[in-house]
C-alpha positions in Angstrom: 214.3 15.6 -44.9 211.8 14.4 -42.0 208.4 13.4 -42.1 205.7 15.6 -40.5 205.3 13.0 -38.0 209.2 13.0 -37.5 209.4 16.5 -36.8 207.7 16.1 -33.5 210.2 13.3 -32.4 213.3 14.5 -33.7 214.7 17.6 -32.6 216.6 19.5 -34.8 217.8 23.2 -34.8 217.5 24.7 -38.2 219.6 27.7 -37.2 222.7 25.6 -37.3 224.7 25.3 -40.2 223.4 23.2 -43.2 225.8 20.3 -42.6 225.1 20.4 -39.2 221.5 19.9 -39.5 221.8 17.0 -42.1 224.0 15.6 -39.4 221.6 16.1 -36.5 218.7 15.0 -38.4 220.7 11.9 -39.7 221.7 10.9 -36.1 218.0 11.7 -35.0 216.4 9.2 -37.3 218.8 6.9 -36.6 218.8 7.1 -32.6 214.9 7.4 -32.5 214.3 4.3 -34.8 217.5 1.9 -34.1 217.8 2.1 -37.8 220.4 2.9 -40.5 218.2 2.6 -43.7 218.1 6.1 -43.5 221.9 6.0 -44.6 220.9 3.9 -48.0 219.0 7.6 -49.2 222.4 9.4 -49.3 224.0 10.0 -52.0 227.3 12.5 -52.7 227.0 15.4 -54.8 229.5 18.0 -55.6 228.6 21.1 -54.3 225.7 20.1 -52.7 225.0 19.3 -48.8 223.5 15.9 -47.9 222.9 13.5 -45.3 226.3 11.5 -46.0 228.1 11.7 -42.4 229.4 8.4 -40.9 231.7 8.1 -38.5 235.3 6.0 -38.9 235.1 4.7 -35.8 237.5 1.6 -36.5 240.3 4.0 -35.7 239.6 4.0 -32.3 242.0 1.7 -30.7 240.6 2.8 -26.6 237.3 1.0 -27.0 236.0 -2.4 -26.2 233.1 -3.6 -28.8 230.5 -6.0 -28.8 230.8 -8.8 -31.5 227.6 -10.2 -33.3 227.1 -12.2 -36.3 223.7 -12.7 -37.7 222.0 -13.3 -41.7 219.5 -10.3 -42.4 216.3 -11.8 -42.6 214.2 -8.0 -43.2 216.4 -5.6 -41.6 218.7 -5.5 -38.9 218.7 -2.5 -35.8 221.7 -0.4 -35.9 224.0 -1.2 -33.1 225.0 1.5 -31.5 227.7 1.9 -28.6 225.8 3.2 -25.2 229.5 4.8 -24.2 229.3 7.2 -26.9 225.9 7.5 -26.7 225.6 11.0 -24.5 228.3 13.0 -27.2 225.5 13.4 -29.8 227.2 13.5 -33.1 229.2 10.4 -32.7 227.4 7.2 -34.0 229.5 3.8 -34.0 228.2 1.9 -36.9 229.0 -1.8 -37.3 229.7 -3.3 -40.8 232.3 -5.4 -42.3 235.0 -3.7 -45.4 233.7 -5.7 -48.4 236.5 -4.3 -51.2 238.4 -1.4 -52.0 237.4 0.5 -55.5 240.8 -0.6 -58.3 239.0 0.6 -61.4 235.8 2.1 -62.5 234.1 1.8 -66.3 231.7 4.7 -66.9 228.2 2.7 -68.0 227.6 5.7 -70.2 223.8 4.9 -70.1 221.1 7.3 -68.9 217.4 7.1 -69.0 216.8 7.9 -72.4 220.1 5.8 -74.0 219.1 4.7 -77.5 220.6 1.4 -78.6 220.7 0.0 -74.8 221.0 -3.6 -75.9 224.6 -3.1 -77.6 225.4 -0.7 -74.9 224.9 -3.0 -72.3 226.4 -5.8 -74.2 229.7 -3.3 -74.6 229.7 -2.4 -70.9 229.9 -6.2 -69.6 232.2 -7.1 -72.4 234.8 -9.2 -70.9 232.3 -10.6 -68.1 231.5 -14.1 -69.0 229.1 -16.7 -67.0 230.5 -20.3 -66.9 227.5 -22.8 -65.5 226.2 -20.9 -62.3 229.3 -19.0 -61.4 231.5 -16.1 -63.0 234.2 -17.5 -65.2 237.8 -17.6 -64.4 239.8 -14.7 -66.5 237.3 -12.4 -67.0 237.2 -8.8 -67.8 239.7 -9.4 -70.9 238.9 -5.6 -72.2 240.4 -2.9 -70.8 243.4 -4.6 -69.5 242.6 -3.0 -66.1 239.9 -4.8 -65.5 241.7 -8.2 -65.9 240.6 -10.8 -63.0 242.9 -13.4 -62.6 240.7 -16.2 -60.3 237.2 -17.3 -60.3 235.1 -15.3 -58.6 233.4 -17.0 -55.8 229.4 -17.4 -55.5 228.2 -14.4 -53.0 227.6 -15.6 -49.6 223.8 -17.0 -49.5 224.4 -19.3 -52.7 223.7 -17.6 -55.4 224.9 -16.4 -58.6 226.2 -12.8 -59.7 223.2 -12.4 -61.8 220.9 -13.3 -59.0 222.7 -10.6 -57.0 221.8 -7.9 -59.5 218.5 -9.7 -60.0 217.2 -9.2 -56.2 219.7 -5.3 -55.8 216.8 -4.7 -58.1 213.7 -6.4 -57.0 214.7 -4.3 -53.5 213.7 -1.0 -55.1 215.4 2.4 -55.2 217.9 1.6 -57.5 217.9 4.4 -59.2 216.9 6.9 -56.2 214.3 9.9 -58.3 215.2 8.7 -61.6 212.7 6.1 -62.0 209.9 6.7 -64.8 206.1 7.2 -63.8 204.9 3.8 -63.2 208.3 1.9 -62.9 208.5 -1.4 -61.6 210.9 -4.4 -61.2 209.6 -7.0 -63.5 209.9 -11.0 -62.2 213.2 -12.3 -60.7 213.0 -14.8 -63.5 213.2 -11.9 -65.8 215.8 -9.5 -64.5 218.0 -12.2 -64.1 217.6 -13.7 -67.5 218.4 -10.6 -68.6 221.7 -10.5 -67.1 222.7 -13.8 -68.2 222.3 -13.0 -71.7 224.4 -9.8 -71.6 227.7 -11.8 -69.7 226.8 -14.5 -72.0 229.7 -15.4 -74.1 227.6 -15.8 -77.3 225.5 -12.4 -76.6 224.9 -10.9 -80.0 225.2 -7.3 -80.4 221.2 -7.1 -80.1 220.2 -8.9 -77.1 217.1 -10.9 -76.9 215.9 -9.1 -73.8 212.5 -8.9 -72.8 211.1 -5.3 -72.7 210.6 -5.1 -68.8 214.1 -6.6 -68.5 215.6 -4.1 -70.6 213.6 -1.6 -68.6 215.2 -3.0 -65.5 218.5 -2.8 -67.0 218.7 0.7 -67.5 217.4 1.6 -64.1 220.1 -0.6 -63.0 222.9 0.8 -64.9 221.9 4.6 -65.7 224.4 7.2 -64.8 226.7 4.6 -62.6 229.7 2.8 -63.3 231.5 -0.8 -63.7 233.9 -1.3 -60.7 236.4 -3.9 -60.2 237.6 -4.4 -56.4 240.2 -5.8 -54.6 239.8 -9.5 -53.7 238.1 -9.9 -57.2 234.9 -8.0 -56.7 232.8 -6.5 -59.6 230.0 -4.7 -59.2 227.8 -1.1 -59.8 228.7 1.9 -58.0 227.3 5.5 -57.7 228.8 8.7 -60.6 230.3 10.3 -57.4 232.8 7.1 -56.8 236.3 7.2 -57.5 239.5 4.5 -57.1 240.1 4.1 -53.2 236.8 4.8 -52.3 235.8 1.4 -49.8 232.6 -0.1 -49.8 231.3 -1.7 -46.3 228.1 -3.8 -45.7 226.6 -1.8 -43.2 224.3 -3.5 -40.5 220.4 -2.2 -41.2 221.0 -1.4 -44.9 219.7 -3.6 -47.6 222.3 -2.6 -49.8 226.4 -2.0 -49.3 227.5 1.5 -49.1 230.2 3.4 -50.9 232.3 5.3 -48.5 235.0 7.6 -48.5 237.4 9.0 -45.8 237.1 11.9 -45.1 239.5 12.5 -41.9 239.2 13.2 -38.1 238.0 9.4 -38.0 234.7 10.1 -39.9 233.6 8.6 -43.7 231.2 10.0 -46.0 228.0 8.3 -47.1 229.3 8.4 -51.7 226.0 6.3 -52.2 224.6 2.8 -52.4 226.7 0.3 -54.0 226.0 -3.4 -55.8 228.6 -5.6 -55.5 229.0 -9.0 -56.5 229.5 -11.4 -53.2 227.7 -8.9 -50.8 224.3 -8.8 -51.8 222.7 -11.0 -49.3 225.1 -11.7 -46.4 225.0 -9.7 -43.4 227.4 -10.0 -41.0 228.7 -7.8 -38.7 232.2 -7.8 -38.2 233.8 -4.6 -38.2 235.5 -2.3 -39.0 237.6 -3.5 -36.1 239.0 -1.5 -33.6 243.2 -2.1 -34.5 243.6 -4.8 -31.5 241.0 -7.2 -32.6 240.8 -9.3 -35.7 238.0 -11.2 -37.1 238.6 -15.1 -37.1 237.1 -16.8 -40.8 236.1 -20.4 -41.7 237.7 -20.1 -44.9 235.3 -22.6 -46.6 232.3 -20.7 -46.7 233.6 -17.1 -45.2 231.7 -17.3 -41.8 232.8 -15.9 -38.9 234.1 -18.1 -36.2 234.7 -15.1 -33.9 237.0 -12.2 -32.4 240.6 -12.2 -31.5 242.5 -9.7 -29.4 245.6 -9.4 -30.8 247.6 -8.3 -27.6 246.5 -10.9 -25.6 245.1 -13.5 -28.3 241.7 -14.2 -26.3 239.1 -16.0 -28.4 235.5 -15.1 -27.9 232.3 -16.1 -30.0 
């Protein structure tokens, strides 16, 4: 898991048990660099032991918290709470709930799916583009997956085809399963391609360029549709299930996929594409019970923090 040169920085006892060092060697990283990114290389496996440990610190109703809002320009430092600091295995991460999991459609897609044009075509059947944004009523097919509102544009201004476009131009979106030579072809491209398959006049055999299809695929292999609450679509890892929350967490480029696991602490299910969190980065919880997050409806910024006990505003 760590670098040769990490190994001298980062002390870890490889006598403990396995969790235990995935834990310490998770917390290491992260306390010698400032930096969650580290949490973007989890992913949950049955039976297997992995670097997935995240603490649910929002449950904690005894501590005061520092609020910041900011837009990710590379990467945002981890914020981490100094009063916790000296208990090593406790790590307050900051990063706002985006949506709970309601439904999940299997892409059935892997990396050597024949036909991939009608099968994409069949896994966004339903999701239809209307000018730049998603169209009201989509998802007509299964009735589960009914939304009954326009969707709004994700948070920097784009589209939900430019959100897949740039989860993909980020890289490692299909952790080791990417071919020998793989890259992302041209925004331009990728999102082309997925215009054409939420196009409501797609054909069965799309139109898509090779690298695009290419794309695609790396996008879509081995994960599955979700739909959200609050109207949010999006791709999420083969260990996800309904209930499982996703959070924009501050220092990953892309949303993770949690799930609670008890005594306060979530685990790390994977990384997590969701339309309307793509870009924004904001850093507004999960809140400790007594304080509440105050919104500027219009264009979902946050105006600040309120305690609800004694209703004191700050920025």
């Amino acid at each position: 898991m760590l670098p040769k040169g990490e190994k001298k920085l980062i002390d870890v006892n490889y006598k403990k048990p396995p969790a235990d060092v995935y834990k310490d060697a998770t917390l290491g990283i992260v306390e010698t660099h400032h930096d969650l990114s580290i949490l973007q290389e989890c992913e949950f496996q049955e039976g297997l032991v992995g670097p997935t440990w995240v603490p649910n610190w929002g449950a904690d109703t005894q501590v005061d918290m520092g609020a910041y809002l900011g837009f990710k320009t590379s990467r945002l430092a981890a914020i981490l709470d100094a009063s916790q600091a000296a208990e090593r295995g406790v790590m307050r991460i900051v990063g706002p709930g985006i949506t709970a999991i309601e439904d999940l459609r299997p892409s059935g897609i892997d990396l050597e799916s024949a036909d991939l044009s009608a099968k994409l075509r069949n896994l966004f059947s339903g999701i239809q583009t209307e000018g730049d944004y998603v169209a009201e009523g989509s998802f007509r097919y299964p009735e589960s997956f009914r939304i009954k509102r326009a969707l709004p544009p994700f948070f920097s201004g784009g589209t939900l085809r430019e959100a897949y476009a740039a989860a993909l131009l980020r890289g490692k979106v299909a952790t080791a399963t990417e071919p020998e030579n793989y890259g992302c072809s041209s925004l331009d491209y990728v999102a082309s391609a997925v215009q054409l398959v939420c196009s409501p006049s797609a054909t069965k055999n799309l139109p898509l360029k090779k690298e695009s299809l290419v794309d695609l695929r790396m996008f879509c292999a081995r994960r599955q549709l979700l739909r959200g609450s609050n109207g949010y679509i999006g791709m999420a890892p083969p260990a996800a299930r309904t209930g499982h929350l996703i959070y924009n967490v501050s220092g990953c480029d892309y949303s993770l996929l949690l799930w609670d696991a008890g005594e306060r602490q979530f685990q790390v299910v994977g990384c997590c594409f969701v339309s309307g969190a793509m870009e924004f980065q904001a850093l507004l919880g999960p809140l400790p019970a007594r304080v509440e997050a105050v919104f500027f409806r219009a264009n979902c910024n946050c105006l600040g923090f309120r305690n609800r006990v004694t209703r004191d505003l700050t920025d």
